[in-house]
C-alpha positions, 0 to 999 in steps of 0.5 A: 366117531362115526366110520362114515364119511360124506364125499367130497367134505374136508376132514381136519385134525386127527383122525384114529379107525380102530375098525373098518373105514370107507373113504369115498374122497377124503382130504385131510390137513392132520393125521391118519391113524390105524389101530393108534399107529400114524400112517406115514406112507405115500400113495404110491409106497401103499399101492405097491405093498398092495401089489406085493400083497396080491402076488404073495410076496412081501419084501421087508428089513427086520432092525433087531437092536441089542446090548449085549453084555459079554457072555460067549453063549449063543443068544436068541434074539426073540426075532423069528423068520417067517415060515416061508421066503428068502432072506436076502442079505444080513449086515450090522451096525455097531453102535457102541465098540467092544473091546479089541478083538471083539468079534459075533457071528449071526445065524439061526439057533443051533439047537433047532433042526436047521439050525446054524449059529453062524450061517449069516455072520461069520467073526465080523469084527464089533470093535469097531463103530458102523457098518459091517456087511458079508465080505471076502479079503483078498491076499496079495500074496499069490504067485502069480496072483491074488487069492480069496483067503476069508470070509465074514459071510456064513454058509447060508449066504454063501459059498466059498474055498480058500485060495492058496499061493499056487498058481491059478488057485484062487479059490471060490467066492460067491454070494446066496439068498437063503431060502427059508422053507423046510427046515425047523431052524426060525430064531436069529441068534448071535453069538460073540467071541470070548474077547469081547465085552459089551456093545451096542449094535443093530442087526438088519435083516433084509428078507421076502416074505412068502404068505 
């Protein structure tokens, strides 16, 4: 099929660019496709990846699903960060429960410089179906108040200390956005404790790339 199309003419079935396309005005009742892959996108969801584009930034959520099968070893989920952004947030979606007591932490390969085996997900609990985002808990049990006593966010997304049951020691909480730059460390990686068994679950990354 030619790349040329006449103005103002209406185009009808299925229409596949597998290199450049001009489109002066084109109506079509069918589907666009680039490169094979159906463009399902609004105007206005395009024009502003364009704009991102333009000032170099491109927000994005990663989905890595996985089943995993019980080894305790770290795994590589085969999904790299880009070389430069920030990732925002990091939570999972078990879709199939572990055993009780079945817990995986997520962060990136260990064995690169950087790296940090739980420095997104820290012991999120995985015996358990839905979603699980980077909490603290909150112990009750202060004299005279409550205190921060865990966490399920690792080290590159935040910061935190433990409280105790003295008084005014609340300890310290607060989130980050990890910045990726310098360091070797690219490969989300998760790792599960020795008491759980296979599951099911989606990680998702939500993150900006920097071009």
């Amino acid at each position: 099929m030619s790349n040329r199309f006449t103005k103002g003419r209406g185009l009808y079935g299925a229409l596949t660019v597998t290199s450049t396309a001009t489109f002066a005005n084109l109506n079509t009742t069918g589907t666009l496709s680039l490169a094979g892959t159906a463009v399902d996108a609004t105007s206005t969801e395009l024009n502003n990846v364009a704009d991102l584009s333009a000032n170099i930034a491109l927000p994005k959520v990663k989905v890595v699903q996985f089943t995993h099968g019980g080894a305790t070893t770290e795994v590589d989920t085969a999904y790299d960060l880009p070389t430069q952004g920030i990732v925002r947030s990091v939570s999972i979606n078990v879709r199939t429960a572990s055993t009780a007591g079945g817990k995986i932490d997520v962060g990136l390969l260990a064995s690169s410089s950087g790296g940090d085996a739980d420095g997104f997900l820290l012991q999120v609990g995985t015996s358990t179906t839905g979603w699980s985002f980077p909490n603290v808990t909150v112990s009750t049990s202060g004299s005279p108040g409550n205190f921060y006593s865990a966490r399920t966010y690792g080290v590159l997304l935040g910061r935190f200390a433990v409280g105790t049951t003295a008084a005014n020691d609340f300890g310290v909480a607060f989130p980050l956005q990890y910045v990726i730059d310098s360091v070797t460390a690219r490969s989300l990686t998760y790792t599960i404790n020795s008491t759980s068994t296979t599951f099911a679950a989606d990680l998702v990354i939500d993150h900006i790339e920097r071009a």
